[in-house]
C-alpha positions, 0 to 999 in steps of 0.5 A: 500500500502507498505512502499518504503525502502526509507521512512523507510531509512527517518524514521530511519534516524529522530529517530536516529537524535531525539535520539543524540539531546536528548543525548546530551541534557542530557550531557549538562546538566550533564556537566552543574551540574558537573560544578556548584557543584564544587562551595565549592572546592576553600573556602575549599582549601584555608581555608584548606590550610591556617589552615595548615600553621597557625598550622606549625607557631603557633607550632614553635612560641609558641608550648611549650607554648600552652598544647594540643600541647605540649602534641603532639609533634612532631605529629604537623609538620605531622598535618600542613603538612597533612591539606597542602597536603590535600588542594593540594588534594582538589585542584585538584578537581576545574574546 
């Protein structure tokens, strides 16, 4: 005996459900691994960010003192200022 069009309605209304569940299931646990791999993002920041500023304090302290950065110059103001802008960077990326 033939299928009445409203157990196929059923039928595919139980698949389609079947399927969301599952994709949701899936996005849950994307979003549960998106989150907890963010772990390394604020000891990097910070870390960056203070290395930074030591750098700038350390070059206008005792820059002229100190060989290698002497011999850098100038090129130490753009060194403090990028590991900073890179902790910016770096910040952006914590949920």
């Amino acid at each position: 005996m033939p299928e009445s069009k409203v157990s196929k309605s059923a039928a595919e209304k139980r698949k389609a459900k079947q399927k969301a569940e599952l994709a949701e299931k899936r996005s849950e646990k994307q979003r549960a691994a998106a989150y907890t791999s963010r772990r390394w993002v604020p000891p990097t920041f910070i870390t960056t960010g203070i290395l930074g500023g030591l750098w700038l304090v350390t070059y206008y302290i005792a820059g002229n003192r100190i060989p290698f950065m002497r011999d850098l110059g100038d090129w130490n103001v753009l060194i403090g200022m990028g590991l900073m802008a890179a902790a910016f960077a770096i910040s952006t990326l914590w949920k």
